[in-house]
N, C-alpha and C positions, 0 to 999 in steps of 0.2 A: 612469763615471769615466774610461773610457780616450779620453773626448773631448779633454778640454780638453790631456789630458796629450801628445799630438801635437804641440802646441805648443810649440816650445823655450824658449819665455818661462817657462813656468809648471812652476814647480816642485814645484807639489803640489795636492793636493784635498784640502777636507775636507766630509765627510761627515756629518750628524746623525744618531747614535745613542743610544736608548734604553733597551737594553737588551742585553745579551751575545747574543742570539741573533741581534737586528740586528747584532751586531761581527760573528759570525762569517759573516752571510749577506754581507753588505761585504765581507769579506777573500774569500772564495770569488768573488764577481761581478771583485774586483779581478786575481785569479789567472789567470781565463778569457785568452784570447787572442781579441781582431779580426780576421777575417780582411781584410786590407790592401785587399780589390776592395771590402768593403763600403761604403767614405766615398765611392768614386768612383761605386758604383752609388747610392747618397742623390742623390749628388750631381748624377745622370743625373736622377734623377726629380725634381729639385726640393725635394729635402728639405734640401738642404745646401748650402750657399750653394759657391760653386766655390772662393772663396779659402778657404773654411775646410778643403776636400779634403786639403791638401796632407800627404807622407808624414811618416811620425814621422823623428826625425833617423837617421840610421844607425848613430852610434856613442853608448851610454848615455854621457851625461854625469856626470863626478863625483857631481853631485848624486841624480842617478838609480840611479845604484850607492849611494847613502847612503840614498835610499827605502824602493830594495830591502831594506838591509840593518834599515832601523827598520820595517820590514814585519812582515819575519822575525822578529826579537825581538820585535815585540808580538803576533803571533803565538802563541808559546810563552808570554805572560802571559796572554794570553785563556785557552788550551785548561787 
């Protein structure tokens, strides 16, 4: 999930889930942190195309603080 979301275009993922165990394995995978040299090392070996390398934006965008925060509340509706 934290691929596409590099991208300053895109505004969100969605995800197929089936069940609340999938939500909650989701919201955990989604929570993790990338480490930043990881796109560039793909992208060393071939795994990842070069333009798709490039860093996430530096400052969250409004929208991205609005993720965050419908994250967080669905969150607390799951658990």
């Amino acid at each position: 999930m934290a691929f596409p979301l590099r991208h300053p275009a895109v505004a969100g993922v969605v995800a197929g889930m089936r069940s609340a165990e999938e939500v909650r394995r989701n919201l955990a995978a989604f929570a993790r942190q990338v480490p930043e040299g990881l796109w560039s090392d793909l992208a060393a070996a071939g795994l990842l195309d070069e333009r798709a390398s490039q860093p996430a934006p530096p400052e969250p965008s409004p929208l991205s603080r609005h993720r965050r925060s419908s994250l967080t509340s669905f969150r607390r509706r799951v658990r």
